[in-house]
matplotlib code that plots the C-alpha trace (Angstrom):
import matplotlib.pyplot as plt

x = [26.4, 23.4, 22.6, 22.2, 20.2, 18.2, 17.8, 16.9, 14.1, 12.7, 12.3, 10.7, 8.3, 7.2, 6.9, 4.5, 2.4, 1.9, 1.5, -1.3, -2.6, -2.9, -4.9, -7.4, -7.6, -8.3, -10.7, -12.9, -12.7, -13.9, -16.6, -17.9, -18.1, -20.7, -23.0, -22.8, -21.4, -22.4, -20.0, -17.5, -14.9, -14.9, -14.0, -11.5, -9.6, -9.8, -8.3, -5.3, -4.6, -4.4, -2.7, -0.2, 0.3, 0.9, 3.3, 5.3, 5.8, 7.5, 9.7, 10.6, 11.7, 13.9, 15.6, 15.7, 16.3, 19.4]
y = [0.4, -1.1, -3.1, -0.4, 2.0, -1.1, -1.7, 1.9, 2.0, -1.5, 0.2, 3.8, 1.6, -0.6, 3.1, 4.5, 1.2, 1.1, 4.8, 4.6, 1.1, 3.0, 5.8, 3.4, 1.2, 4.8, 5.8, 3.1, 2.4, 6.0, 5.5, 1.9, 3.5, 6.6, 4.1, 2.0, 3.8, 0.9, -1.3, 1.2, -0.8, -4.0, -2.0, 0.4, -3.4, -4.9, -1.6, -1.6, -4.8, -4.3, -1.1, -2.4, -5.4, -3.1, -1.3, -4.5, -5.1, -1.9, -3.0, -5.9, -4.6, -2.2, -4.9, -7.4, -4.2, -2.7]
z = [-12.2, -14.1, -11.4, -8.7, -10.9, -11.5, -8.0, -7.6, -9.9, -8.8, -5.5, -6.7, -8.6, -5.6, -3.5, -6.3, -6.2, -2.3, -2.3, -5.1, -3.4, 0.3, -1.3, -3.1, 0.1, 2.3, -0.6, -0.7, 3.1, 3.4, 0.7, 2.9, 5.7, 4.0, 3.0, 5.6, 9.2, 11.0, 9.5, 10.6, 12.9, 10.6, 7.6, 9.3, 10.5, 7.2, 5.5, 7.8, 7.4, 3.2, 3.5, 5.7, 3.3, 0.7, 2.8, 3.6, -0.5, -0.2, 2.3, 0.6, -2.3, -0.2, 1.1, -2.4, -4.4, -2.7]

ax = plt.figure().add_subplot(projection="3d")
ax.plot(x, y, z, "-o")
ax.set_aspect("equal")
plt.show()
């Protein structure tokens, strides 16, 4: 029983990290591209690449956690 509550909050833990890393990444993507619109599609690449990184710890703590 431990183990599964353990397993439970290991994996609310990692969602509450990506969800707080995928709104930093969005923020400061946002705030890159208002200083410099130019640099618009380099920055938008790079920020799904990290936010989907930080998705994917999520997902692998699903599947380790469980």
């Amino acid at each position: 029983m431990f183990a599964e509550i353990q397993g439970n909050l290991q994996v609310t833990f990692a969602a509450v990290g990506a969800a707080i890393g995928v709104g930093l990444i969005g923020a400061k993507a946002a705030e890159a591209v208002g200083r410099n619109p130019g640099a618009a599609t380099p920055v938008l690449v790079q920020s799904i690449i990290a936010m989907a990184l930080a998705e994917g710890v999520l997902f692998i703590t699903i599947f380790l956690g469980k």
